[in-house]
N, C-alpha and C positions, 0 to 999 in steps of 0.2 A: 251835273258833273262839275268838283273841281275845279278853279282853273289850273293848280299842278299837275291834275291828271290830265286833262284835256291837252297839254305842252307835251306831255310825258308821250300820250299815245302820238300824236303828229310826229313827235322825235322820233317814236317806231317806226311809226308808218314808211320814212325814209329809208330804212334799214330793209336788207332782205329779210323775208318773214319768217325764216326758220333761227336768224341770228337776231329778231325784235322778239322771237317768246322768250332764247335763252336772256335777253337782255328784264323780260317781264319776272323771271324765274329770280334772276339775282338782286333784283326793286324790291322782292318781295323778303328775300332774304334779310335782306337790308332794313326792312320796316319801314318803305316807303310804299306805304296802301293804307288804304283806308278798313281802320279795324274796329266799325261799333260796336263787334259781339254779334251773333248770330240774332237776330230779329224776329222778335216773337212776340204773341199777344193770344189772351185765350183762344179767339179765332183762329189765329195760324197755328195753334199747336197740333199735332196732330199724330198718329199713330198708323205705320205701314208696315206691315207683313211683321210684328209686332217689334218696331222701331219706333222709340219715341222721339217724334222731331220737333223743332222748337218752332219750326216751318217749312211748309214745302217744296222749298226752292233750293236746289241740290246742284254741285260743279259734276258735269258728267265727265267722266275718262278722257285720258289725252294732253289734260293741259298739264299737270304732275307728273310725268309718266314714273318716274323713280321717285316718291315720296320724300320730296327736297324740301316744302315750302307747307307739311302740313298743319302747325300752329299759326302763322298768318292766314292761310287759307280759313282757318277754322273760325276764324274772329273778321273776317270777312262779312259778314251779314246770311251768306248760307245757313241752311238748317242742315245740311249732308254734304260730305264731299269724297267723290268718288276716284280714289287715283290708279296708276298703270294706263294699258292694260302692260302686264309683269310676265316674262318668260320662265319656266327655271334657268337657264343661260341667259347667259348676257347676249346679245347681238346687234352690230350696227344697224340695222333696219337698210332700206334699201339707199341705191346712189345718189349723192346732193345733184341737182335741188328737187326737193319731194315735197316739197310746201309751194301754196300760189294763194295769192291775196285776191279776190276778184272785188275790189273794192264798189268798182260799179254797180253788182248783184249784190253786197254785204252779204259774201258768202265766202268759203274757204276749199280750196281745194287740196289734199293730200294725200302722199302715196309715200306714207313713213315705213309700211312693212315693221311694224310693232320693234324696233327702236327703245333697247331698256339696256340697264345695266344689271338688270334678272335678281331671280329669287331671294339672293343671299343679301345683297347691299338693301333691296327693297324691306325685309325682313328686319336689318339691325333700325333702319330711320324708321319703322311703324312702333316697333320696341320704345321707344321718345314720343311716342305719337302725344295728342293732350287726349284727356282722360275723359273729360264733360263734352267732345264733340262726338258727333256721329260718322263714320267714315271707314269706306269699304274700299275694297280691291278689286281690281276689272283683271281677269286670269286668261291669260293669252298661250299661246303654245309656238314652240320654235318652230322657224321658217323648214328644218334640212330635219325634224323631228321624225323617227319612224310611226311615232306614236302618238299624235296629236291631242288622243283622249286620256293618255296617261299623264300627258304634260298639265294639263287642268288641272289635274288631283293630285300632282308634286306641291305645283303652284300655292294651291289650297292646302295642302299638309301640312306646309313647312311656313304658311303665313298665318294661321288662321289664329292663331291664339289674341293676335295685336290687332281685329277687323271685327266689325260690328255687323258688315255682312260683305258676300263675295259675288261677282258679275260673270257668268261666265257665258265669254265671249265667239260668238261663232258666225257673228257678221262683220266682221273689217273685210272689205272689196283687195283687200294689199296683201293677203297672205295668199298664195296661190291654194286654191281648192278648199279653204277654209271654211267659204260659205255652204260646201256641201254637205258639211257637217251641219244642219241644217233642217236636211230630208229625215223622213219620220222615224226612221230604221236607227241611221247614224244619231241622231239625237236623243232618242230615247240609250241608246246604250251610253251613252257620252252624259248623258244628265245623272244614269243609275246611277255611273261609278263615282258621279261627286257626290250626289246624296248618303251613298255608302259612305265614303270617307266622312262627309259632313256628321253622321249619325256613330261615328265610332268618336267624336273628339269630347272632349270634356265637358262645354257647354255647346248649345245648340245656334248655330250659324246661318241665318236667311241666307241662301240661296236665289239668286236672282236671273234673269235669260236675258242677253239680248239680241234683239232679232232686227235686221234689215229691212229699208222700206218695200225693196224691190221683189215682193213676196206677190203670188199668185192668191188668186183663192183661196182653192182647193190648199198651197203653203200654209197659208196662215189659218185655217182647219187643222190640218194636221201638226201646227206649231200649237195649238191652243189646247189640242186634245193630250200630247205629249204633258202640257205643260201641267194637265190634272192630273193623268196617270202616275206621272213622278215626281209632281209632290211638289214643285218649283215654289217659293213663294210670294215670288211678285216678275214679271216679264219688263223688260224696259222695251220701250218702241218710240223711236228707233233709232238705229246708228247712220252712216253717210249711205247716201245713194251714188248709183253710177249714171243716173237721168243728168240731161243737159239742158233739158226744155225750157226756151225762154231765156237763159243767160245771155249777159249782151257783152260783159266783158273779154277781154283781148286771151286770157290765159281759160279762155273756158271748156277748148277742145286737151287739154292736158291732163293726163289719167289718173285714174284716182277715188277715192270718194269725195264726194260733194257736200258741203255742208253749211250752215248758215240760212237767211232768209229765204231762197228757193226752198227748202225743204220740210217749211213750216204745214203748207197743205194736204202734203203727200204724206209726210210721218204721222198729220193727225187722221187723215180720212182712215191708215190700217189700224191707229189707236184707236177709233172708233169702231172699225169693224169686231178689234180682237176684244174689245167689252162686250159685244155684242154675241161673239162665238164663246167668252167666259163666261158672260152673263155674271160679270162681278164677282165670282168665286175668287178669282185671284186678283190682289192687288196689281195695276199697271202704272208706269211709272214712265211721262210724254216726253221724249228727246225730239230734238228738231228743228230749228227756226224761230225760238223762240229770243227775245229782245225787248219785250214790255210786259208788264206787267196783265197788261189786255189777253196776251197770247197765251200766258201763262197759265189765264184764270178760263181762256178758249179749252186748254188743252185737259185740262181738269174737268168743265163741263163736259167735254167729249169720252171721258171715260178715266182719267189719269189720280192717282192715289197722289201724287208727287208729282215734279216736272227736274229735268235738269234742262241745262244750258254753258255753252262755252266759247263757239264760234261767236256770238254775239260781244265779247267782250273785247275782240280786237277793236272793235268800231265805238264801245261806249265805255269799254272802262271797268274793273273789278268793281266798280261801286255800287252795279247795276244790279249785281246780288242785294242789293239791300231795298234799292230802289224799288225791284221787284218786287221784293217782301210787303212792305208798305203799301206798294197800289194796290197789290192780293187784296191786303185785307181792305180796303176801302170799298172794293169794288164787290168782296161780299158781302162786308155790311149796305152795301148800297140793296143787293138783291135780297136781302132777309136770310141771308143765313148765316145762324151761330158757328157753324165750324165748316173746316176744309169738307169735309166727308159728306156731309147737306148735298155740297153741290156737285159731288164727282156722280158722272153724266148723265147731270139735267138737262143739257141739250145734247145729246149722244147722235140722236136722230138726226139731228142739221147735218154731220158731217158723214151719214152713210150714202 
């Protein structure tokens, strides 16, 4: 790391943490980040749910949420970046403070209730989006919505033409009852009616799932079987949990999802289960605790097509997109293998 960035995140650090991202959002505005280009090499190039990525190291949802900052982001060292998740309405998300720094745990806790300025504004800033990145939309649905499953398919109507592919979102722990969109019923009708929409639009759109760690078995069975039946083309796993186990920091009983280094073992052990109930048919794609390049390359052996990561950059820094990239590939060429795909889960077994 820098030593400008390393000053820059301690100067955060001081700051309450939902007033050090808006401070990261307008650094970035500003073109103070580190911008090598997205980081690739024939090893790291690679191909997901038919996305050509330059590398497999992707910004998961959350940190963008309104597509403010996605030309720096994109020359950031990522190979994807993933912004929202996006309402069709605007809504403040829930009452300050909804963000908690657990520095002790290097983990994050929040309970923002999907907090956007919605469809329309999100819409004109992907319209400007850059043209050579890869870079999708995490589709959320409003809080007081009668319709949850139709809010998805607004979302996706009205953005898709400017997105490379779309997330839709049925595990944030902060929307009330969200998660039960989820169960094998409710999600199967909720995925038809994006794929419908997806299949009437001009050119054809990845459709992606993402699912919560805090999944059952027999859950993540019936999210896998869902996910063949209707055609998904790659499952992201996973989003925040609401487990506490083991944190030591002061803000760790505060509600929310939980995210960062506690959630490294738990997000991989169901990413390894759900390779195992795909049996690799569909692309997965490892959310979680990830912060080195080691975990990165962990989570990929355990089943993962791609990796994102986000809460780890409060702790080390946008640079770590790049960083990551770099040790990727080192650390496959160290094991013999010519590309990302060789190694997606050669050790699958360890983490069932």
């Amino acid at each position: 790391m820098k030593l400008t960035e390393k000053l820059g995140l301690a100067a955060l650090h001081r700051m309450d943490p939902e007033t050090a991202h808006g401070m990261s959002i307008r650094a970035l505005k500003s073109g103070l980040a580190p911008a090598p280009g997205p980081v690739t090499t024939p090893r790291l190039k690679t191909v997901v749910a038919g996305l050509t990525l330059p590398n497999p190291i992707g910004l998961a949802a959350g940190f963008d949420k309104n597509g403010e900052v996605l030309a720096p982001l994109s020359r950031a060292g990522f190979g994807f970046v993933e912004v929202g998740a996006v309402t069709p309405r605007p809504q403040p998300g829930n009452p300050k403070p909804r963000l908690f720094r657990l520095t002790e745990d290097k983990a994050a806790i929040n309970r923002f209730g999907f907090n956007n300025e919605g469809m329309e504004a999100m819409a004109k800033r992907l319209a400007d989006r850059p043209k050579d990145a890869v870079i999708g939309l995490n589709l959320g649905a409003n809080k007081d919505s009668e319709d949850r499953a139709g809010d998805f398919v607004k979302v996706l109507a009205h953005c898709a033409e400017h997105l490379d592919f779309a997330t839709v979102n049925v595990s944030s722990p902060n929307t009330e009852k969200l998660r039960d969109l989820q169960g094998k019923a409710a999600l199967t009708a909720l995925l038809s009616g994006v794929i419908e929409t997806r299949d009437a639009l001009p050119r054809r759109l990845p459709i992606f799932l993402k699912i919560a760690p805090d999944l059952t078995e027999a859950e993540l069975q019936d999210i896998a079987e869902v996910a063949r039946e209707t055609g998904v083309d790659a499952v992201i796993a996973t989003n925040t949990t609401l487990s506490r186990d083991g944190l030591r920091s002061a803000q760790k009983d505060e509600s929310g999802g939980l995210s960062g280094a506690p959630l490294f073992e738990k997000s991989t052990s169901v990413l390894a289960r759900l390779s195992k109930l795909t049996d690799g048919d569909i692309p997965l794609i490892g959310v979680g605790g990830i912060s080195n390049a080691e975990q990165a390359y962990a989570k990929i052996c355990a089943g993962a097509s791609a990796v994102q990561f986000y809460t780890a950059m409060v702790y080390g820094g946008i640079s770590l997109a790049a960083d990551i990239a770099k040790g990727l590939d080192d650390l496959l060429a160290r094991d013999g293998f010519d590309t990302v795909s060789q190694a997606v889960g050669s050790k699958r077994e360890d983490w069932l």
